[in-house]
mmJSON file of the N, C-alpha and C atoms, coordinates in Angstrom:
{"data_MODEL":{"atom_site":{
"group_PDB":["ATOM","ATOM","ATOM","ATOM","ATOM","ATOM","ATOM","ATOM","ATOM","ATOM","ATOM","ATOM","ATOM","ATOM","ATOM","ATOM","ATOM","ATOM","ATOM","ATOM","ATOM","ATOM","ATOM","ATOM","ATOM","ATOM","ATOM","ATOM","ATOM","ATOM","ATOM","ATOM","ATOM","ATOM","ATOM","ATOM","ATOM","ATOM","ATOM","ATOM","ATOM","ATOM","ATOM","ATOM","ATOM","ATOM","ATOM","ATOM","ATOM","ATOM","ATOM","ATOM","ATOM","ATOM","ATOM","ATOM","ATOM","ATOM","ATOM","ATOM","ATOM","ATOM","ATOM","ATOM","ATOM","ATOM","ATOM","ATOM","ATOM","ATOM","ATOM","ATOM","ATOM","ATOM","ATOM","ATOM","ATOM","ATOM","ATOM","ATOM","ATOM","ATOM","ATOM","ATOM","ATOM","ATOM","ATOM","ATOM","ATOM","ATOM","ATOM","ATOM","ATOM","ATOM","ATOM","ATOM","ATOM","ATOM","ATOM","ATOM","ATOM","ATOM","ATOM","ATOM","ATOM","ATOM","ATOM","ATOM","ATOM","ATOM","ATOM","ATOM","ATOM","ATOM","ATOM","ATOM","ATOM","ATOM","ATOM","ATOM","ATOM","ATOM","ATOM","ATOM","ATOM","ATOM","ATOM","ATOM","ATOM","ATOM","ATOM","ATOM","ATOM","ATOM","ATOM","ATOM","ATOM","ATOM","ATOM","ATOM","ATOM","ATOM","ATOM","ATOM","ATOM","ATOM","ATOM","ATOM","ATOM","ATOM","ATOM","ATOM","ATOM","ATOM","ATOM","ATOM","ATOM","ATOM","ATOM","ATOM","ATOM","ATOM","ATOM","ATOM","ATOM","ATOM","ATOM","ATOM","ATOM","ATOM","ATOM","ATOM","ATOM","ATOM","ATOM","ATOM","ATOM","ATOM","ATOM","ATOM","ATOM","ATOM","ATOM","ATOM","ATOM","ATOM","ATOM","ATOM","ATOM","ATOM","ATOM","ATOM","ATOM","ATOM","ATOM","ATOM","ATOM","ATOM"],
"id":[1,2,3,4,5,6,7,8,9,10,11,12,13,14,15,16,17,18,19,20,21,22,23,24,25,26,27,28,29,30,31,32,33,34,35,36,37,38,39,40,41,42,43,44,45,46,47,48,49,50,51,52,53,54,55,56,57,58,59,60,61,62,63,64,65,66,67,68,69,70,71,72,73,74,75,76,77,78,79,80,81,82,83,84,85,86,87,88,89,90,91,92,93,94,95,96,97,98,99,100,101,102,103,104,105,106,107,108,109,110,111,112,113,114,115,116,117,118,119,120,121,122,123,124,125,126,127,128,129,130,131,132,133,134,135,136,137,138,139,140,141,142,143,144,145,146,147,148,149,150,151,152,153,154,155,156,157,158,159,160,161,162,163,164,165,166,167,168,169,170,171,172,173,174,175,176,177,178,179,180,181,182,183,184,185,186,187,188,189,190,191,192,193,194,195,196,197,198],
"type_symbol":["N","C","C","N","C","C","N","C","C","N","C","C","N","C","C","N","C","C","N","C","C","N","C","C","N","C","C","N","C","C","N","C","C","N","C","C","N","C","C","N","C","C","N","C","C","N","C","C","N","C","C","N","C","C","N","C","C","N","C","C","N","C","C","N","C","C","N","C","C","N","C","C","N","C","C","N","C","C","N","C","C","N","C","C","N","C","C","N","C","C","N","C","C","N","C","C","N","C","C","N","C","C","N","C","C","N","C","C","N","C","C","N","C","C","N","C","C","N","C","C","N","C","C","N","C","C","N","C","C","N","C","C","N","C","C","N","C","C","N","C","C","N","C","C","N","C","C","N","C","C","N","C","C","N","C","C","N","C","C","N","C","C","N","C","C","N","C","C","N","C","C","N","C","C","N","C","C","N","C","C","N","C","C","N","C","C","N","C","C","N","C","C","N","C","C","N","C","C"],
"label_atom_id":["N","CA","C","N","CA","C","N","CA","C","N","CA","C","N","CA","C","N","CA","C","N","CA","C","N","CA","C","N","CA","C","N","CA","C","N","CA","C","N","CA","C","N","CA","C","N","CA","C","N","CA","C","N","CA","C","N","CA","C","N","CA","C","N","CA","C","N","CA","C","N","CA","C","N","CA","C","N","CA","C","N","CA","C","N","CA","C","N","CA","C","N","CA","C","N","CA","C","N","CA","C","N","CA","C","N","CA","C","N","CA","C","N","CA","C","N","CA","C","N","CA","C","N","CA","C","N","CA","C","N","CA","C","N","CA","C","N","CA","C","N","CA","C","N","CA","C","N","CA","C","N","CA","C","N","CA","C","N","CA","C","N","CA","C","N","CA","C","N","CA","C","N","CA","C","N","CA","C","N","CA","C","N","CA","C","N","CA","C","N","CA","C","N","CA","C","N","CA","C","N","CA","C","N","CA","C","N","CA","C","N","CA","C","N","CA","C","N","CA","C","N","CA","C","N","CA","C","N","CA","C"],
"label_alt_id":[null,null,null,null,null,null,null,null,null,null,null,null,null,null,null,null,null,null,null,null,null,null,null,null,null,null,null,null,null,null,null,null,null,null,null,null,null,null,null,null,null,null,null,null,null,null,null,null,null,null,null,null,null,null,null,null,null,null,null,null,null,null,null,null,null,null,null,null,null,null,null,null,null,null,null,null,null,null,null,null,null,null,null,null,null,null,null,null,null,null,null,null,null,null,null,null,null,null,null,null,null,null,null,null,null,null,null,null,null,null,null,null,null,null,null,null,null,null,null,null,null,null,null,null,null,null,null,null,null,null,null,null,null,null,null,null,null,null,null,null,null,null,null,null,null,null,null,null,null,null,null,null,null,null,null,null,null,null,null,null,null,null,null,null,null,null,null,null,null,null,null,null,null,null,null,null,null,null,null,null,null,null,null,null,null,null,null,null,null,null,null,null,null,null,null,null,null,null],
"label_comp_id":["UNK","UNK","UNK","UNK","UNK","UNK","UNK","UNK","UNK","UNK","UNK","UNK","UNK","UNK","UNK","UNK","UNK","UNK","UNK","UNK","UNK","UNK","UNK","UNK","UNK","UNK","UNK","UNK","UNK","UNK","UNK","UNK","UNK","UNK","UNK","UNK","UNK","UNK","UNK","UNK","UNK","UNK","UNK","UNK","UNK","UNK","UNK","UNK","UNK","UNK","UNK","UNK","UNK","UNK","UNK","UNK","UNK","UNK","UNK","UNK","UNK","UNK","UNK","UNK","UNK","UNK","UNK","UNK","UNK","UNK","UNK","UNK","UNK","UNK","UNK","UNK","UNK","UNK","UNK","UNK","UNK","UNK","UNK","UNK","UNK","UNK","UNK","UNK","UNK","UNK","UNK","UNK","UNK","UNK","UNK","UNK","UNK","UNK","UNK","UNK","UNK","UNK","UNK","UNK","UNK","UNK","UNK","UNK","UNK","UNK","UNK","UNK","UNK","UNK","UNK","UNK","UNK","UNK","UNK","UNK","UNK","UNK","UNK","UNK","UNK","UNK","UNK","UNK","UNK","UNK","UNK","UNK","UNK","UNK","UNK","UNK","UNK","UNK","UNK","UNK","UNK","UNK","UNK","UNK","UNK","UNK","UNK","UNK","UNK","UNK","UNK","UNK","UNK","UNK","UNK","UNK","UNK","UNK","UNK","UNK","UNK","UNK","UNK","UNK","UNK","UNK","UNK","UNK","UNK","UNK","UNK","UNK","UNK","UNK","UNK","UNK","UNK","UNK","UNK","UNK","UNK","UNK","UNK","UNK","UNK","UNK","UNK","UNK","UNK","UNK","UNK","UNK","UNK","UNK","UNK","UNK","UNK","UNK"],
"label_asym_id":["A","A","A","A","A","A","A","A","A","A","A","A","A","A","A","A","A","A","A","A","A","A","A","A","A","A","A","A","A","A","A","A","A","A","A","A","A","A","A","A","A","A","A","A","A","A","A","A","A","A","A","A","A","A","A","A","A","A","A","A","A","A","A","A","A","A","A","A","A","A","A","A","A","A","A","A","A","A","A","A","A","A","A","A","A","A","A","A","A","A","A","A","A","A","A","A","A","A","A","A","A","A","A","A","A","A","A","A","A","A","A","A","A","A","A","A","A","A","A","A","A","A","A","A","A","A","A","A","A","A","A","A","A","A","A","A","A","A","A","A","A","A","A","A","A","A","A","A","A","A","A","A","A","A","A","A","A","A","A","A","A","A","A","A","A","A","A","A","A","A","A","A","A","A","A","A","A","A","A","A","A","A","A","A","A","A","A","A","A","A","A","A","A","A","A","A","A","A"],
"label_entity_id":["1","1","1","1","1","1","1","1","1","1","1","1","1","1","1","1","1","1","1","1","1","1","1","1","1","1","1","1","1","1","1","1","1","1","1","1","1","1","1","1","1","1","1","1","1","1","1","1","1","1","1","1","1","1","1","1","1","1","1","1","1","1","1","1","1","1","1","1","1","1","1","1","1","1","1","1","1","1","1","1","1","1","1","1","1","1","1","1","1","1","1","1","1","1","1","1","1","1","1","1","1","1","1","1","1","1","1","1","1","1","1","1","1","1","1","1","1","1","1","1","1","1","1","1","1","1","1","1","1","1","1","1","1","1","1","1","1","1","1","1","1","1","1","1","1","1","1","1","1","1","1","1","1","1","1","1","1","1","1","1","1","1","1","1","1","1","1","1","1","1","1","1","1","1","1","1","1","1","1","1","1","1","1","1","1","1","1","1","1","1","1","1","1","1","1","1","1","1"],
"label_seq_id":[1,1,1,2,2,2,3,3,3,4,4,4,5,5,5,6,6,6,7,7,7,8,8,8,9,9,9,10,10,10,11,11,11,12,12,12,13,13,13,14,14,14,15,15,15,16,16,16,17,17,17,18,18,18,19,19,19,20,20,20,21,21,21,22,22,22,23,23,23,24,24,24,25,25,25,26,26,26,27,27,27,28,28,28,29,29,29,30,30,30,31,31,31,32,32,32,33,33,33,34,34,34,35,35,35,36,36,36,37,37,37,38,38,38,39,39,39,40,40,40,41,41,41,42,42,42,43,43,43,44,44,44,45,45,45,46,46,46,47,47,47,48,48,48,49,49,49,50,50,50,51,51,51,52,52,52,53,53,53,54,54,54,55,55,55,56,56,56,57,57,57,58,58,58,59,59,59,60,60,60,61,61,61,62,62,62,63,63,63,64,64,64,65,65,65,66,66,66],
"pdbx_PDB_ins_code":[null,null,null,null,null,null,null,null,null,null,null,null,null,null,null,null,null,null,null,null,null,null,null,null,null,null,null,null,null,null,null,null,null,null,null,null,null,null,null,null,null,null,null,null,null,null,null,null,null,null,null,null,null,null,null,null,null,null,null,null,null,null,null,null,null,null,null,null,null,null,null,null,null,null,null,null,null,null,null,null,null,null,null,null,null,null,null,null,null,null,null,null,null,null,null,null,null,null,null,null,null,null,null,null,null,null,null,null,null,null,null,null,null,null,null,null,null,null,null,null,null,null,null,null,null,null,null,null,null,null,null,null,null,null,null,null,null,null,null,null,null,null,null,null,null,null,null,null,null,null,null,null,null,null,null,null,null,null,null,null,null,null,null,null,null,null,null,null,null,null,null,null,null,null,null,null,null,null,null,null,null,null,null,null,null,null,null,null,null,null,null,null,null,null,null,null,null,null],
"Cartn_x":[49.214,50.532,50.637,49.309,49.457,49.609,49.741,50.1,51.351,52.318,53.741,53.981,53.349,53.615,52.882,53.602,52.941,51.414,50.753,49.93,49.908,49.424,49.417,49.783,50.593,51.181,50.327,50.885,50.214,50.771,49.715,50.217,49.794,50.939,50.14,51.372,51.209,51.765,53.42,53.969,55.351,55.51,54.923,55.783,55.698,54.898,54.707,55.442,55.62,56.757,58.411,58.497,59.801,59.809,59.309,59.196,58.491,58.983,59.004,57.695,56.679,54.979,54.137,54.722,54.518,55.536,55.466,56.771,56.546,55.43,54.922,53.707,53.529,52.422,51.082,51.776,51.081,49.643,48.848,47.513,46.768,47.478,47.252,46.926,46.763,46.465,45.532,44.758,43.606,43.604,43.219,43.33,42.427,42.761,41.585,41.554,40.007,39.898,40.643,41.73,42.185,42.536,42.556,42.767,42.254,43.183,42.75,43.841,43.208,44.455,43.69,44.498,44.895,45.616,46.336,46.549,45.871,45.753,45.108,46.024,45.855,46.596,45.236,46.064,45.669,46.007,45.056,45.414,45.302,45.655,45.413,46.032,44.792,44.727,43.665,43.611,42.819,41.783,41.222,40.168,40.366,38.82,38.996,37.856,38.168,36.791,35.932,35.098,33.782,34.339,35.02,35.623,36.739,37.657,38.951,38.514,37.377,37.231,36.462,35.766,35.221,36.355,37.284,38.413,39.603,39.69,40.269,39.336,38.436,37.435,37.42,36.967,37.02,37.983,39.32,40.387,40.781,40.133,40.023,41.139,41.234,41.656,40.979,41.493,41.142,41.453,40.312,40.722,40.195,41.053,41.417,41.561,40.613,40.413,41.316,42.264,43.182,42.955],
"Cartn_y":[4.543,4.653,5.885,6.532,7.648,8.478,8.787,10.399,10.475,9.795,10.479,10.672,10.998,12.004,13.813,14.557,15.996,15.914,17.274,17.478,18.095,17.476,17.853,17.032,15.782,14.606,13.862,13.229,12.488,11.186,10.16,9.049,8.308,7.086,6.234,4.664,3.873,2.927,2.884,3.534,3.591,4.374,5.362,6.204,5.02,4.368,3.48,2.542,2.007,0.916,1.488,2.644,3.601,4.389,4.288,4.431,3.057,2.498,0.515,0.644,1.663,0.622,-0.532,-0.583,-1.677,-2.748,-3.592,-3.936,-4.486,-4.473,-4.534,-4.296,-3.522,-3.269,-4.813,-6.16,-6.995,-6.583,-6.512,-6.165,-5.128,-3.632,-2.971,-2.377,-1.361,-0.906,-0.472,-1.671,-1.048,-0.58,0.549,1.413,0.681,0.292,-0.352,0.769,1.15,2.08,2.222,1.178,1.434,2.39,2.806,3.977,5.17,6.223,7.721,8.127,9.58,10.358,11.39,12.124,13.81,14.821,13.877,14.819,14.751,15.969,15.915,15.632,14.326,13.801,13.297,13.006,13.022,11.394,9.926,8.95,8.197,7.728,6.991,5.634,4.999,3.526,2.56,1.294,0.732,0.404,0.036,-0.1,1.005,1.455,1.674,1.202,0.775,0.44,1.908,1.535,2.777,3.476,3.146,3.756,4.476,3.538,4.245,5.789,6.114,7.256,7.835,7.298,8.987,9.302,8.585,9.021,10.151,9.72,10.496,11.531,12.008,13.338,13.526,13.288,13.801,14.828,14.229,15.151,16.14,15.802,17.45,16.763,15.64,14.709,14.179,13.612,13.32,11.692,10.533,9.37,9.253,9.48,8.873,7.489,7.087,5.191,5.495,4.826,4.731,3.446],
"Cartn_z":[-38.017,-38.619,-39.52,-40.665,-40.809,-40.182,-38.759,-38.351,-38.104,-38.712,-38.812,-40.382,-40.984,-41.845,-41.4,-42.171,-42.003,-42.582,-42.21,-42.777,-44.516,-45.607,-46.212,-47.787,-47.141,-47.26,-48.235,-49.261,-50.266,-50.19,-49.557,-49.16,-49.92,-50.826,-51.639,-50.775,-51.553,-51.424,-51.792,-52.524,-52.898,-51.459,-51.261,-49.9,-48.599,-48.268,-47.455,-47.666,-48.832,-48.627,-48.264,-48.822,-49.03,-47.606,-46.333,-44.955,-44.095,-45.139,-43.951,-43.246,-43.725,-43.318,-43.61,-44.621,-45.419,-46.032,-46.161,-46.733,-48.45,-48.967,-51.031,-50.788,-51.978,-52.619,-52.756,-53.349,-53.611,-54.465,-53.874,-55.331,-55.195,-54.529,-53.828,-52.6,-52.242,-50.503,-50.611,-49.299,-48.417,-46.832,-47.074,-45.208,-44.562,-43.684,-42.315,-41.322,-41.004,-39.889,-38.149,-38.05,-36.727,-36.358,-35.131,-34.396,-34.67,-34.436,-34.868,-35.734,-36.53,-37.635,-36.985,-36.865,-36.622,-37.641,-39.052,-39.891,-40.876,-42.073,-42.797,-44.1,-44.765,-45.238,-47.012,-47.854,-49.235,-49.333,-49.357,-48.967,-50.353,-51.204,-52.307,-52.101,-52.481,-52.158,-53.329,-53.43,-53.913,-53.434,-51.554,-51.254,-49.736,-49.465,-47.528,-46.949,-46.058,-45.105,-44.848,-44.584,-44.029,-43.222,-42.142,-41.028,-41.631,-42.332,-42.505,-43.398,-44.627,-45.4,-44.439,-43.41,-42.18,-41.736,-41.506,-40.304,-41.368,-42.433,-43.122,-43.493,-43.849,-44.145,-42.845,-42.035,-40.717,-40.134,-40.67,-40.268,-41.243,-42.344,-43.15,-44.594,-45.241,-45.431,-46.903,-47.577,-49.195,-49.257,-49.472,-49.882,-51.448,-51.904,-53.345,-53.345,-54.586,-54.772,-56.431,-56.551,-57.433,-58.097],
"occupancy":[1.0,1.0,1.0,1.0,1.0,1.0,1.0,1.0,1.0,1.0,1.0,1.0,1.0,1.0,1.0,1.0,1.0,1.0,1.0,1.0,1.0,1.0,1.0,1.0,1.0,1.0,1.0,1.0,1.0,1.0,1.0,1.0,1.0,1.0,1.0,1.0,1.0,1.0,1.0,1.0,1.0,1.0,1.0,1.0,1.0,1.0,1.0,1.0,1.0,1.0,1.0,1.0,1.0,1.0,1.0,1.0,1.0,1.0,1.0,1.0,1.0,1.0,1.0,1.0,1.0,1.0,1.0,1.0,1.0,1.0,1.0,1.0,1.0,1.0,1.0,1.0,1.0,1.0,1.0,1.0,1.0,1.0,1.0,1.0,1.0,1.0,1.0,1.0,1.0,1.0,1.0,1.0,1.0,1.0,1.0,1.0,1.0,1.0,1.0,1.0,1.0,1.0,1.0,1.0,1.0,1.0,1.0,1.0,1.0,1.0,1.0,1.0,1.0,1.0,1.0,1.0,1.0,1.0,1.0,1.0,1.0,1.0,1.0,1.0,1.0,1.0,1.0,1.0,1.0,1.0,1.0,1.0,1.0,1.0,1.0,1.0,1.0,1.0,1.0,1.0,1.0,1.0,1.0,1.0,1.0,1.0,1.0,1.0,1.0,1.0,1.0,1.0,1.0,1.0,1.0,1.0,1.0,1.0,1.0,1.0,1.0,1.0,1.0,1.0,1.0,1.0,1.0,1.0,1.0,1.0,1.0,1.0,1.0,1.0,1.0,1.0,1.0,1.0,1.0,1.0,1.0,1.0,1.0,1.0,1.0,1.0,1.0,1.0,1.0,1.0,1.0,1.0,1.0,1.0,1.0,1.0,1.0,1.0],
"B_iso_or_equiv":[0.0,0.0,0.0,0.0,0.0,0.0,0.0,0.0,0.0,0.0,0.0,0.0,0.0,0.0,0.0,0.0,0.0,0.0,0.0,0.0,0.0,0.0,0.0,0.0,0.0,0.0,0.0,0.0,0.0,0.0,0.0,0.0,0.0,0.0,0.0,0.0,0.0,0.0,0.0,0.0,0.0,0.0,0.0,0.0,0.0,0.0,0.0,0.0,0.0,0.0,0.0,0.0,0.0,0.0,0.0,0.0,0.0,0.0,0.0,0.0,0.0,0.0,0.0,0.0,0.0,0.0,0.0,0.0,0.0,0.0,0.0,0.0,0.0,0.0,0.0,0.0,0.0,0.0,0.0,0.0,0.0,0.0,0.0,0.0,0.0,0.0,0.0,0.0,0.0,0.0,0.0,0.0,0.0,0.0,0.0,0.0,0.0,0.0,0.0,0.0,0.0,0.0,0.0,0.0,0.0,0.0,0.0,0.0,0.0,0.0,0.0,0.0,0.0,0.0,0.0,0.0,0.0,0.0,0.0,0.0,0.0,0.0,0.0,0.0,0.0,0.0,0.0,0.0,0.0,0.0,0.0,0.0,0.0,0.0,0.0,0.0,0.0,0.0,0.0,0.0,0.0,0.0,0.0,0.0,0.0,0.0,0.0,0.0,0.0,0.0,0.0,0.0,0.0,0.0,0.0,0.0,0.0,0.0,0.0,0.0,0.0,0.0,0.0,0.0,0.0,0.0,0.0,0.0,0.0,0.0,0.0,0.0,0.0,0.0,0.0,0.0,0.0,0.0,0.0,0.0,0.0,0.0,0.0,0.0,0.0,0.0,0.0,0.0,0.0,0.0,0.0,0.0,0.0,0.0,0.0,0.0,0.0,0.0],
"pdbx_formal_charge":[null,null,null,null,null,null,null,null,null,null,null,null,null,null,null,null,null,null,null,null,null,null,null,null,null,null,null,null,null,null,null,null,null,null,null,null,null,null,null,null,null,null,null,null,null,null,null,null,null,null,null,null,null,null,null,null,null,null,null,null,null,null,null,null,null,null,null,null,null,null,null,null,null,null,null,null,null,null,null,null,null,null,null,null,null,null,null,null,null,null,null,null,null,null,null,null,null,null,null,null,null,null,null,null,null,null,null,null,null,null,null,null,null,null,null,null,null,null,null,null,null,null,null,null,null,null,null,null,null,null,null,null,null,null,null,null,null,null,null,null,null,null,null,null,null,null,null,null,null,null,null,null,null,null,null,null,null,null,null,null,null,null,null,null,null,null,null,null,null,null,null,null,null,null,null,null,null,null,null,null,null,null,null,null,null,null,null,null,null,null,null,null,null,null,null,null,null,null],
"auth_seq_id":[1,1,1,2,2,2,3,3,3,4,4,4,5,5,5,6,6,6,7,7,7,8,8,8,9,9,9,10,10,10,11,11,11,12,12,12,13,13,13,14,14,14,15,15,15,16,16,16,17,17,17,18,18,18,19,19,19,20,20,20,21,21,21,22,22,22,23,23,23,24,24,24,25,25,25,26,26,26,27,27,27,28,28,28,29,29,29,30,30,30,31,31,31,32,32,32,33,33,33,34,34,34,35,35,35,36,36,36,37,37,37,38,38,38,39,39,39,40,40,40,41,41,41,42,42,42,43,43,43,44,44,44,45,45,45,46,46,46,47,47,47,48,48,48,49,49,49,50,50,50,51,51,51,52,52,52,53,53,53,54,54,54,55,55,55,56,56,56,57,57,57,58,58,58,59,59,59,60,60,60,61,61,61,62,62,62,63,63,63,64,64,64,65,65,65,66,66,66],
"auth_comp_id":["UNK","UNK","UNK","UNK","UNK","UNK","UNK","UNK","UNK","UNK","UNK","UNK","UNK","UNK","UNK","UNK","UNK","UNK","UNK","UNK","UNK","UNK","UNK","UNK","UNK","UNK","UNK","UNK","UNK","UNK","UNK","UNK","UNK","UNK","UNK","UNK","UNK","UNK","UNK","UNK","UNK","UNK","UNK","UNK","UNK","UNK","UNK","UNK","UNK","UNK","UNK","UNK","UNK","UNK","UNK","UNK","UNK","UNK","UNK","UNK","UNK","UNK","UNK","UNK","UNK","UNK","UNK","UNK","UNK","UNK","UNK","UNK","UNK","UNK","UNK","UNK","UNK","UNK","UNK","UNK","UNK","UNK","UNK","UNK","UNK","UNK","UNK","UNK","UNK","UNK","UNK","UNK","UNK","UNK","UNK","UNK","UNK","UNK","UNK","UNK","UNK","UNK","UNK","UNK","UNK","UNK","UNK","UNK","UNK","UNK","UNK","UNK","UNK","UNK","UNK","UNK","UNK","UNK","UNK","UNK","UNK","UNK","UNK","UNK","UNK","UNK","UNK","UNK","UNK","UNK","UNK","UNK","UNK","UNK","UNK","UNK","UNK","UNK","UNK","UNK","UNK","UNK","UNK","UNK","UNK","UNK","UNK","UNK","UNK","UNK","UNK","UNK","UNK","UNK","UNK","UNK","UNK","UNK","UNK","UNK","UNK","UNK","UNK","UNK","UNK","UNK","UNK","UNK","UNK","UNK","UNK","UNK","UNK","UNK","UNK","UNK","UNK","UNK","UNK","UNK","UNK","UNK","UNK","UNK","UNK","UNK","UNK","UNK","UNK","UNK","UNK","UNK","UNK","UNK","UNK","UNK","UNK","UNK"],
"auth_asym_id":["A","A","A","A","A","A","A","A","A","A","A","A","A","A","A","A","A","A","A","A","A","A","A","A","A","A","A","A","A","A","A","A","A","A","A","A","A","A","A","A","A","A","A","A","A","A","A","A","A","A","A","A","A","A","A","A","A","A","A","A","A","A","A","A","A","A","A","A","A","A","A","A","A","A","A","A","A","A","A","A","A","A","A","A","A","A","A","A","A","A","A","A","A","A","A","A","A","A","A","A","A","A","A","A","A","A","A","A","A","A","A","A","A","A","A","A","A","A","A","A","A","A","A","A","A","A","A","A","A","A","A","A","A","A","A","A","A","A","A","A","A","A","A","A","A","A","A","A","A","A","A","A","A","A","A","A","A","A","A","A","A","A","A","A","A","A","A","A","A","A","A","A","A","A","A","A","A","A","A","A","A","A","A","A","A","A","A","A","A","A","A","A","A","A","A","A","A","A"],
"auth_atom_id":["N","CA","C","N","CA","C","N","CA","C","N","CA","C","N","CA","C","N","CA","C","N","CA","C","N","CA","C","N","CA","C","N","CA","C","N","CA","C","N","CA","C","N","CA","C","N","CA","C","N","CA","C","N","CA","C","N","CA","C","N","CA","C","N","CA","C","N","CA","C","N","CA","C","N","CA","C","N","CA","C","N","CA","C","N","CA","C","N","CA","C","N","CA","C","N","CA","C","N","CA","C","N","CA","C","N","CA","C","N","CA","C","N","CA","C","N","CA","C","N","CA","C","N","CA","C","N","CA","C","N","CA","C","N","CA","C","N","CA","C","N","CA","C","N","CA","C","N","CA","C","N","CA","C","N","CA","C","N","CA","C","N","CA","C","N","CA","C","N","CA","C","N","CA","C","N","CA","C","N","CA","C","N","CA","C","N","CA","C","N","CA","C","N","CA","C","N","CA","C","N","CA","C","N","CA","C","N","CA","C","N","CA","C","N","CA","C","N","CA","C","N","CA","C","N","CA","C","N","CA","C"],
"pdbx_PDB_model_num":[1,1,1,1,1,1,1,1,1,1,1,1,1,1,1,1,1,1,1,1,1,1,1,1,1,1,1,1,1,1,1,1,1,1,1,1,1,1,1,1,1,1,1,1,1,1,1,1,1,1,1,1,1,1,1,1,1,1,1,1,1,1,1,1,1,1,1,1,1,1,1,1,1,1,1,1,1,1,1,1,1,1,1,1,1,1,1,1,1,1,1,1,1,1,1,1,1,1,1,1,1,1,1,1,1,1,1,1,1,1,1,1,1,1,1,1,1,1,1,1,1,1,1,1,1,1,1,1,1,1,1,1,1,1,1,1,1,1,1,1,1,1,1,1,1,1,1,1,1,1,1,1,1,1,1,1,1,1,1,1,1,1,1,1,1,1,1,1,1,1,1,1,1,1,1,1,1,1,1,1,1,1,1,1,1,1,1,1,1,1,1,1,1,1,1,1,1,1]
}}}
């Protein structure tokens, strides 16, 4: 679901709820590694799986634990 933002993109939880990926915050966001990302995106969240912070560095990509 992240690769429809641009590259460059600072994704936290207000932008995700404020583009209907989410629908609340609740006790914060954790990325689960599904699929692939192709952009290089700045991800701030409260938890990520193992998979989800390779897949984001991988693509050249910043997970910030907030």
């Amino acid at each position: 679901a992240l690769n429809v933002f641009e590259d460059g993109t600072v994704v936290d939880a207000a932008l995700l709820v404020s583009k209907r990926i989410i629908r609340e915050e609740l006790d914060g966001l954790k990325v689960l590694g599904d699929g692939e990302l192709t952009k290089k995106l700045t991800v701030k969240a409260v938890k990520y799986t193992a998979s989800a912070k390779e897949k984001i560095e991988a693509a050249g990509g910043t997970a910030e634990v907030i």
